[in-house]
C-alpha positions as CSV (number, residue, x, y, z in Angstrom):
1,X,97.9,85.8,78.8
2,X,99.9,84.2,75.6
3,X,102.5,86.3,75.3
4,X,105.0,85.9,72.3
5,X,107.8,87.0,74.1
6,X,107.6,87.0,78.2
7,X,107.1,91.1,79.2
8,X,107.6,91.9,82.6
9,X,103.7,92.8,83.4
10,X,102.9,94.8,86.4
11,X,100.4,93.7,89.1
12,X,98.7,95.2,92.1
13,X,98.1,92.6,94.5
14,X,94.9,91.6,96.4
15,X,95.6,90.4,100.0
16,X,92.0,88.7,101.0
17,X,92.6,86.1,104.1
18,X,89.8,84.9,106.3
19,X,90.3,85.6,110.0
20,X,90.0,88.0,112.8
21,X,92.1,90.9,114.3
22,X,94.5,88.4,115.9
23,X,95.3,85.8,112.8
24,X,94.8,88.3,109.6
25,X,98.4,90.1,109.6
26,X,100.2,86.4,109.9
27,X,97.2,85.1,107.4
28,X,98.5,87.8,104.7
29,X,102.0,87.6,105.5
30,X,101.8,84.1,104.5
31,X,99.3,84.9,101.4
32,X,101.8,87.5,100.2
33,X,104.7,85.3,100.3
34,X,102.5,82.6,98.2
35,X,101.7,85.5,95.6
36,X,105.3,86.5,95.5
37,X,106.5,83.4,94.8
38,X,103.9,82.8,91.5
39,X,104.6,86.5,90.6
40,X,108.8,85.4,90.4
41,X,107.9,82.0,88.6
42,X,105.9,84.2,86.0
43,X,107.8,87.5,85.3
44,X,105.4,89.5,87.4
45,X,106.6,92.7,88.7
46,X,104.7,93.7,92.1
47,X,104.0,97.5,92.6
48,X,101.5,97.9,94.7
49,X,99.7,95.6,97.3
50,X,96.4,96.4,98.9
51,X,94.7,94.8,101.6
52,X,91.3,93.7,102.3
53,X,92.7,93.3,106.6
54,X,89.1,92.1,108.5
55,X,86.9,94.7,106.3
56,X,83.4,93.6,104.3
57,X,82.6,93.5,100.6
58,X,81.9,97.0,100.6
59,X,85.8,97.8,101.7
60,X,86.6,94.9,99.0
61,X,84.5,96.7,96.1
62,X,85.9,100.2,96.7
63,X,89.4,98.8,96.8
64,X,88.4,96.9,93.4
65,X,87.8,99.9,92.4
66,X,90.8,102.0,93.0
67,X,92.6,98.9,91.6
68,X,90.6,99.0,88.0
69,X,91.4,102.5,87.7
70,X,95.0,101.6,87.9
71,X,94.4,99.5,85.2
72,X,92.7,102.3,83.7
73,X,95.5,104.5,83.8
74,X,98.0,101.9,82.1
75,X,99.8,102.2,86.1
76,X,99.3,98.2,86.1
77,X,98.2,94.9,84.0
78,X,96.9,92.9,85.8
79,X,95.2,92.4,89.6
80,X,96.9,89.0,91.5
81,X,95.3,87.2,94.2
82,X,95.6,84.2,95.4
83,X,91.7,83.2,94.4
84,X,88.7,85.0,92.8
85,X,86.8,84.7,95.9
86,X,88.8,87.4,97.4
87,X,87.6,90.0,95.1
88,X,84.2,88.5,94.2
89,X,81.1,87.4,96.6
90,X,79.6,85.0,94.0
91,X,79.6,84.0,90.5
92,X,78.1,86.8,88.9
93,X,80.0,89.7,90.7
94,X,83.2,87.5,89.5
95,X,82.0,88.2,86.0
96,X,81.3,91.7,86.3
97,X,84.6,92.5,87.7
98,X,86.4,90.0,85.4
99,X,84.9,91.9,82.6
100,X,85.6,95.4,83.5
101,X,89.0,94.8,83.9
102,X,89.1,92.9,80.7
103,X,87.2,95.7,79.0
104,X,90.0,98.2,80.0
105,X,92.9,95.6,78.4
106,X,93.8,94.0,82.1
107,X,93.9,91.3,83.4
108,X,92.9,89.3,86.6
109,X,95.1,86.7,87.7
110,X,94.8,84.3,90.3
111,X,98.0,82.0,91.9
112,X,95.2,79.3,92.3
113,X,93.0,79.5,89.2
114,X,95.0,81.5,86.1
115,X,94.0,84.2,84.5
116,X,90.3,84.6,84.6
117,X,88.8,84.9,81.2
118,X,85.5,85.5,79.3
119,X,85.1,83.0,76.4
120,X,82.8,85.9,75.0
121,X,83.4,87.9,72.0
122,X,81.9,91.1,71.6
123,X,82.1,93.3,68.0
124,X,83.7,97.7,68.8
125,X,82.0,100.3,67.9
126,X,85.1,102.2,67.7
């Protein structure tokens, strides 16, 4: 995200914690505060945080979703997690998701690995 000079961006964040109906809430409370704390140390604004709880991928891609078209409608920039693998099952639903979001002029940023980018460059037909 090089940025000339530092805009507040907006994010929605992706809480995505391994555990079970007893450990998740303290498992994203601590997440969230983690995320919070990158989002301060990098001008990120929080407006909206979503939760993945103890729900499968199919909870995970609808909520993927709902986020993109956030992006979609210029409500957010970017989508924070702590890591990909909260929002993607394996390497090639990363770069789908990476890419739509990318496609739409967002970003995906995680605390643990950075912005997630596609060193590919594709020609408009606009």
């Amino acid at each position: 995200m090089s940025r000339k000079k530092e805009k507040e961006l907006r994010a929605v964040v992706y809480l995505s914690v391994k555990g079970n109906e007893k450990t998740v809430e303290q498992k994203e409370k601590n997440q969230l505060k983690y995320i919070r704390e990158y989002a301060k140390a990098h001008n990120i604004q929080i407006v909206k945080i979503m939760h993945r709880s103890i729900m499968g991928n199919y909870v995970v891609n609808t909520h993927f979703q709902k986020m993109v078209n956030m992006i979609g409608k210029k409500e957010v920039d970017i989508i924070l997690a702590s890591k990909i693998s909260g929002i993607a099952t394996d390497l090639e639903d990363a770069y789908r998701k990476i890419g739509k979001v990318i496609q739409l002029g967002g970003y995906i940023v995680t605390v643990d690995e950075g912005e997630m980018k596609l060193p590919i460059q594709m020609a408009t037909t606009k």
